[in-house]
FIROBA-332540 format. One record per residue: x, y, z of N, C-alpha, C, O in turn; residue in one letter; residue number from 1. Coordinates in pm, 1 decimal, always signed. Last residue first. Layout:
N
       nx       ny       nz      cax      cay      caz       cx       cy       cz       ox       oy       oz r   k
        X        Y        Z        X        Y        Z        X        Y        Z        X        Y        Z a NUM
...
***
This chain:
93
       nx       ny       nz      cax      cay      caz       cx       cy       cz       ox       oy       oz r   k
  +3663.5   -231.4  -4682.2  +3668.2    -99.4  -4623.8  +3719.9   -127.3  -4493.0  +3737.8    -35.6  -4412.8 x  93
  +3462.9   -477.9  -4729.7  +3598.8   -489.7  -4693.4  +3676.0   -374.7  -4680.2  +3792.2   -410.0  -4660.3 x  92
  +3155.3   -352.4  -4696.3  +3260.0   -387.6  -4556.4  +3396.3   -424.4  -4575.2  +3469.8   -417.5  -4476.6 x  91
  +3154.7   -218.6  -4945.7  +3183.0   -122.1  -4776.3  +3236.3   -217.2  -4678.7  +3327.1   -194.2  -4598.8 x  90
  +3226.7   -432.3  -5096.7  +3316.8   -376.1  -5069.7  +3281.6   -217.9  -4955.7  +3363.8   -139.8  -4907.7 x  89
  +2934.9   -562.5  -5014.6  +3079.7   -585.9  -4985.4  +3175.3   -559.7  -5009.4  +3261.1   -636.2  -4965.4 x  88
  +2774.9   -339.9  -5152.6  +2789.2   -363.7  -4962.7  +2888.9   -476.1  -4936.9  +2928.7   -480.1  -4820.5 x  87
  +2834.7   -427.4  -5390.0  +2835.4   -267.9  -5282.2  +2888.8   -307.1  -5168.6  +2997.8   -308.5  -5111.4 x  86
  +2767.9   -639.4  -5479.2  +2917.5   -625.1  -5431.9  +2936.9   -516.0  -5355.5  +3026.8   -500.0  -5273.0 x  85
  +2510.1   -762.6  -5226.7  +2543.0   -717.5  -5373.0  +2727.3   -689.0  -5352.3  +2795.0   -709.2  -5251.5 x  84
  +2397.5  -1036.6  -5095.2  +2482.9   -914.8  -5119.4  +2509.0   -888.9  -5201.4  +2541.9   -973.1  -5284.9 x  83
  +2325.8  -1274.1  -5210.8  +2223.2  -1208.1  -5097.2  +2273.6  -1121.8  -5070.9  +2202.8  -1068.5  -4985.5 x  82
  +2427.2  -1336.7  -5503.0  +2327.7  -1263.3  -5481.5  +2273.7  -1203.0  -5320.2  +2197.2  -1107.1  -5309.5 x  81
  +2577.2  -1637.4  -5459.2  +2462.8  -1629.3  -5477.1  +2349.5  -1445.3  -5490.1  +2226.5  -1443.2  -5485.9 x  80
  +2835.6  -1464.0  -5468.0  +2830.2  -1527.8  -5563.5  +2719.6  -1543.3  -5583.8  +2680.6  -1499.3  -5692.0 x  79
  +2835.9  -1327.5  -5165.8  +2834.7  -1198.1  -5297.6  +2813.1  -1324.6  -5461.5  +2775.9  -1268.4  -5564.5 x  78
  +2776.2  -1543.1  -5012.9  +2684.7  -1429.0  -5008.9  +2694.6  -1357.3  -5114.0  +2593.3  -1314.9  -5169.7 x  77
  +2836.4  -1846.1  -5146.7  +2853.6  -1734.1  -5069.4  +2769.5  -1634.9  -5106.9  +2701.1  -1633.2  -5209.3 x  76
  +2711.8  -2044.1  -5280.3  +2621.6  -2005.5  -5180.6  +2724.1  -1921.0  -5116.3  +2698.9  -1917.8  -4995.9 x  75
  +2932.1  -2111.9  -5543.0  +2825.8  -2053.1  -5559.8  +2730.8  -1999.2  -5463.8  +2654.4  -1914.3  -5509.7 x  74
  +3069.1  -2317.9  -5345.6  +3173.9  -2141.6  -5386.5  +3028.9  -2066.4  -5431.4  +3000.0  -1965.5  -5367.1 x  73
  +2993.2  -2586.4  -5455.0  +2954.7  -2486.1  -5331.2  +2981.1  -2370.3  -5292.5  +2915.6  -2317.3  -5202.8 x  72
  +3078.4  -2548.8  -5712.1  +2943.6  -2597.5  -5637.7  +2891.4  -2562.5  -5515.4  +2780.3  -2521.5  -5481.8 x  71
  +3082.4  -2303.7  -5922.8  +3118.0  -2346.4  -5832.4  +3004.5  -2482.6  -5738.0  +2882.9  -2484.1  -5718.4 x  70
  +3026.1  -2069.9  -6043.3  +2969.4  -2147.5  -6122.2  +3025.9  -2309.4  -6043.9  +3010.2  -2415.5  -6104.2 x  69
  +3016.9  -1830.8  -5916.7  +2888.0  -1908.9  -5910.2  +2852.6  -2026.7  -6002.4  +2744.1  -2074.2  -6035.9 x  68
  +3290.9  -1790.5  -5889.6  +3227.0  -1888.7  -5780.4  +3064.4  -1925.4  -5821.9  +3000.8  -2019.9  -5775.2 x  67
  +3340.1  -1681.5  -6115.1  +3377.4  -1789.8  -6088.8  +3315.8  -1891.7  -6000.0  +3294.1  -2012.2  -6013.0 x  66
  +3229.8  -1428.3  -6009.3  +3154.5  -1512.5  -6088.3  +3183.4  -1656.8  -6169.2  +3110.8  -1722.0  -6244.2 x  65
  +3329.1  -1351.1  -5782.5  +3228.6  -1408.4  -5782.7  +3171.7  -1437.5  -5873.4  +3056.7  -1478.5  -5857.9 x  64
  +3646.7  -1283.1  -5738.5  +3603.4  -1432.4  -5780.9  +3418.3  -1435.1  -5817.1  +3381.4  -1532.2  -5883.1 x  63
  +3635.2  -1018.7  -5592.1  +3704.4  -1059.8  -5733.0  +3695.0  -1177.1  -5781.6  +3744.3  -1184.0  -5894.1 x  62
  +3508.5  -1096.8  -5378.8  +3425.3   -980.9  -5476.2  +3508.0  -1018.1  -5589.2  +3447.1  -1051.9  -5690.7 x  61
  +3700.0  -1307.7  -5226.0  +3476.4  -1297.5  -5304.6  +3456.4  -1219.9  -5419.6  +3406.2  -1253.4  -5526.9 x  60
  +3868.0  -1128.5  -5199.9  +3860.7  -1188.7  -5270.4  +3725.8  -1245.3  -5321.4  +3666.9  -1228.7  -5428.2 x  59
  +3735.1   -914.1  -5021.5  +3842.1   -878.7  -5174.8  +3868.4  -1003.0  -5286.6  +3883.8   -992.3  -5408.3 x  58
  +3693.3  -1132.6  -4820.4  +3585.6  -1010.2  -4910.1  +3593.8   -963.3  -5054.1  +3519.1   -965.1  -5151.9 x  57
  +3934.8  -1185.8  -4708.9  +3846.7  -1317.3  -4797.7  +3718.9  -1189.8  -4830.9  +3650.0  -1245.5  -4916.4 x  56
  +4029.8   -915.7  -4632.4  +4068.2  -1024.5  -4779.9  +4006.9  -1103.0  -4796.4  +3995.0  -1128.9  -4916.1 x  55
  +3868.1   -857.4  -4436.0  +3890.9   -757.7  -4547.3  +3918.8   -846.2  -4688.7  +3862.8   -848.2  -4798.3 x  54
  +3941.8  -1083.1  -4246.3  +3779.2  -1065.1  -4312.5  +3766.5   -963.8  -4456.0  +3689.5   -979.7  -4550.7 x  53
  +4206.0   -969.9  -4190.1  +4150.4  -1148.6  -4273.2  +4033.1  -1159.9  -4330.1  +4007.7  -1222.6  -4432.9 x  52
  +4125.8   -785.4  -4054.7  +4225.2   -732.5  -4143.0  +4168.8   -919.1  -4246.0  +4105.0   -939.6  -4349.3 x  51
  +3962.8   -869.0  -3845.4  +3881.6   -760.3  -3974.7  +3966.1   -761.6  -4050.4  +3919.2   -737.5  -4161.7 x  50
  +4165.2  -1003.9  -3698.8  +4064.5  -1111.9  -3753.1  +3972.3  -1022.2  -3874.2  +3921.2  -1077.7  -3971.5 x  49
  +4388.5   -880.2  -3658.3  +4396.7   -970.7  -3742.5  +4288.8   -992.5  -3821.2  +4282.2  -1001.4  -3943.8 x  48
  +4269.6   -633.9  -3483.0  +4297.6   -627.3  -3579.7  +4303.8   -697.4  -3688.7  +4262.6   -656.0  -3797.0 x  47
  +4211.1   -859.6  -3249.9  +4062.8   -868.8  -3325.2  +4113.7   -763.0  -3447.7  +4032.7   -766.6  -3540.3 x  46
  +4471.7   -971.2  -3206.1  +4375.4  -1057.7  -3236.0  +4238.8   -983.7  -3327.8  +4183.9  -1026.7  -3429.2 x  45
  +4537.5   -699.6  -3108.4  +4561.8   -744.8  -3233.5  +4490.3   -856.7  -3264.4  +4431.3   -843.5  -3371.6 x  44
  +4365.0   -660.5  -2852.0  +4314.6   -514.4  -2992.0  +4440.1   -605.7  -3117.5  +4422.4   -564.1  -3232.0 x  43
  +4437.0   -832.9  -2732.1  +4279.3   -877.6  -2785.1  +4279.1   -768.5  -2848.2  +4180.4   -758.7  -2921.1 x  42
  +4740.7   -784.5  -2653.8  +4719.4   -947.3  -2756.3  +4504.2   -901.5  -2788.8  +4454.4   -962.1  -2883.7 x  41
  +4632.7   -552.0  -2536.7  +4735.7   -507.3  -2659.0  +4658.4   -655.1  -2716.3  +4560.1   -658.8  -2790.3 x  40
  +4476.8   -630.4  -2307.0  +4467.6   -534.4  -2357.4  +4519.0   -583.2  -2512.9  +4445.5   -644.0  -2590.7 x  39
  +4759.2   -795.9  -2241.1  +4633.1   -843.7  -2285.7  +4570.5   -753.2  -2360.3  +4586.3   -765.5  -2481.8 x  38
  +4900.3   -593.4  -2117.2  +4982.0   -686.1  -2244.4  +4814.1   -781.9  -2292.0  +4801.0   -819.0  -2408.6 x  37
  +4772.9   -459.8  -1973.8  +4828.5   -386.6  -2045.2  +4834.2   -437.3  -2191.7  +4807.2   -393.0  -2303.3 x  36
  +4733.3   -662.9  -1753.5  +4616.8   -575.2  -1806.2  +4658.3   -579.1  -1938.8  +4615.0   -661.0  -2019.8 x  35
  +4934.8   -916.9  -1664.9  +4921.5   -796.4  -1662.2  +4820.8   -715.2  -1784.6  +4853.9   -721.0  -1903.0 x  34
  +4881.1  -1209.5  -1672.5  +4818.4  -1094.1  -1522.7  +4825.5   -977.8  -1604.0  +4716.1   -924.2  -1622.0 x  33
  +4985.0  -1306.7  -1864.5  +4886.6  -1290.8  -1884.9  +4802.0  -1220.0  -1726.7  +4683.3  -1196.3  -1704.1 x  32
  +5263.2  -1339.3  -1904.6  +5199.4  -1191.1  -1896.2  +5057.5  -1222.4  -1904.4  +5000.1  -1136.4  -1971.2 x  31
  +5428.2  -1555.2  -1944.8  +5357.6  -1535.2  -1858.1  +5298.1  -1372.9  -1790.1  +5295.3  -1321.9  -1678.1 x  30
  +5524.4  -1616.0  -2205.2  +5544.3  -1514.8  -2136.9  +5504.6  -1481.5  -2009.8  +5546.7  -1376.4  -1961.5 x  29
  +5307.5  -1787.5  -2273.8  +5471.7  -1826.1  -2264.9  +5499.1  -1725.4  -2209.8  +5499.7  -1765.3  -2093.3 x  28
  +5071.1  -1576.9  -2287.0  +5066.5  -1776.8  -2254.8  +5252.2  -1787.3  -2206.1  +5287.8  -1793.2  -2088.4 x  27
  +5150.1  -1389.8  -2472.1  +5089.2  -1400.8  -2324.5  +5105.7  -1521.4  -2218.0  +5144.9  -1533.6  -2102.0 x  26
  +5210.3  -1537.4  -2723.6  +5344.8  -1468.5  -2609.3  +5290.0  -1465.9  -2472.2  +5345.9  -1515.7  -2374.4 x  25
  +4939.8  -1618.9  -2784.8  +5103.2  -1729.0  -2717.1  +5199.3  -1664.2  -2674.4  +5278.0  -1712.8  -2593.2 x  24
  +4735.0  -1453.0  -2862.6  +4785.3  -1491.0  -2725.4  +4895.9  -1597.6  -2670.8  +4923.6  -1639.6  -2558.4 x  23
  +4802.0  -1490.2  -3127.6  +4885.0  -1366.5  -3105.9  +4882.4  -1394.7  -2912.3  +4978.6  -1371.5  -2839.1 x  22
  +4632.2  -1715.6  -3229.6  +4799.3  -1757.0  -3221.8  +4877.1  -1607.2  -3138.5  +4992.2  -1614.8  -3095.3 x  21
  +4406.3  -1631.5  -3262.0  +4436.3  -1674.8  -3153.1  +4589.6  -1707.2  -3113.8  +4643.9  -1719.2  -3004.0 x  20
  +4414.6  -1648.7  -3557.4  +4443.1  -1525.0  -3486.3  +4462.7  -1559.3  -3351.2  +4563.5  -1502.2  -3309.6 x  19
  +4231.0  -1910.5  -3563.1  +4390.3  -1895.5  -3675.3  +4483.5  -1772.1  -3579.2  +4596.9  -1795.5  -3537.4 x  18
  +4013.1  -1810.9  -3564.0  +4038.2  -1915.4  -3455.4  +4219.3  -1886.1  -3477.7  +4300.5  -1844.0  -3395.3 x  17
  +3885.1  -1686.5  -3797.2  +3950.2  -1635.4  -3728.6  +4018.7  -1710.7  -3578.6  +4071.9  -1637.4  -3495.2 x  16
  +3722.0  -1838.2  -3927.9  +3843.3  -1869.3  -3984.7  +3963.8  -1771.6  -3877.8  +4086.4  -1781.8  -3879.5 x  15
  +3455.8  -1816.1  -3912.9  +3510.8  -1923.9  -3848.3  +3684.0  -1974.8  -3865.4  +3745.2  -2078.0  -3837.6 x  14
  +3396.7  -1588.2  -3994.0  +3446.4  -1550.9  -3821.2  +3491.6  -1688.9  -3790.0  +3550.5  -1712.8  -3684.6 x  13
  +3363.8  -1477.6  -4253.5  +3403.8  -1613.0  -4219.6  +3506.2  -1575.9  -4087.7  +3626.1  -1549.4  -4078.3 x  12
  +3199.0  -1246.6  -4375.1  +3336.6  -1210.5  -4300.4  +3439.4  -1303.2  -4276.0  +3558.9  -1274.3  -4270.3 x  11
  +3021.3  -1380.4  -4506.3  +3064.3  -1328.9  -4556.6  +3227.8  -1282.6  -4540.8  +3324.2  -1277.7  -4617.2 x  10
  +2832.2  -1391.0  -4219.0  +2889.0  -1534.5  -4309.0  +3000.1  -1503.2  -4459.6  +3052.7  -1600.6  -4513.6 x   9
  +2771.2  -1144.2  -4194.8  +2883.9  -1224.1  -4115.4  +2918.6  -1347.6  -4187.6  +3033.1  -1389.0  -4205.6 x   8
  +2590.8  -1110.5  -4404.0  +2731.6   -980.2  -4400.1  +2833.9  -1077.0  -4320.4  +2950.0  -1094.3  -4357.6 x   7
  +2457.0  -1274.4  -4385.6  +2493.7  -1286.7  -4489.7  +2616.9  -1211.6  -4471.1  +2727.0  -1244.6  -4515.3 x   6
  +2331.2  -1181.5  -4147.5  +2334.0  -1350.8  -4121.6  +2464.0  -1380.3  -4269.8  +2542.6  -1475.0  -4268.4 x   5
  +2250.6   -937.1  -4185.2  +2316.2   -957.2  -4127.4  +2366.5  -1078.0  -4123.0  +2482.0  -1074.1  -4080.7 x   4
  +2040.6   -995.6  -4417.8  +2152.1   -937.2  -4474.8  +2248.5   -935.4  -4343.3  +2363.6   -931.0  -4387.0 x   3
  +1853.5  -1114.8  -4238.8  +1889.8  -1193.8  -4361.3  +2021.3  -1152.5  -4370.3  +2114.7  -1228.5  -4344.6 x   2
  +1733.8   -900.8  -4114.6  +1809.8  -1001.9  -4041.9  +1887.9  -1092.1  -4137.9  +1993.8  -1139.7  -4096.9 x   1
***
């Protein structure tokens, strides 16, 4: 359970709020009845949000030993250790 709590805190799902910007055509457009065009705005929203998780990963992994010398940059997951870089570069994959 650890390494899940670490893999997501890793991904920073709190940064994906940012992606929400792709439902404003829906919104202004007033497409938000139709299936189709939703559909489409929640498969790019959630493209955005793994495609954003890929890079703050890429970047972790290429900073982390900068970051551990960091004050708080040091408790990410790949700087402190609770991931190794393996398994974060499978998930920025």
């Amino acid at each position: 359970m650890r390494h899940v709590i670490a893999i997501i805190k890793l991904m920073r799902p709190h940064q994906w709020i940012k992606n929400g910007f792709v439902f404003t055509g829906l919104i202004f457009g007033h497409e938000w009845t139709d299936l189709e065009m939703v559909r489409r705005a929640v498969l790019a929203a959630v493209g955005f949000s793994l495609v954003s998780s890929s890079v703050y990963i890429i970047n972790d992994l290429r900073d982390r030993e900068q970051d551990r010398l960091h004050p708080t940059k040091r408790n990410r997951p790949l700087a402190s250790g609770a991931l190794s870089a393996t398994t974060g570069m499978v998930f920025a994959v």
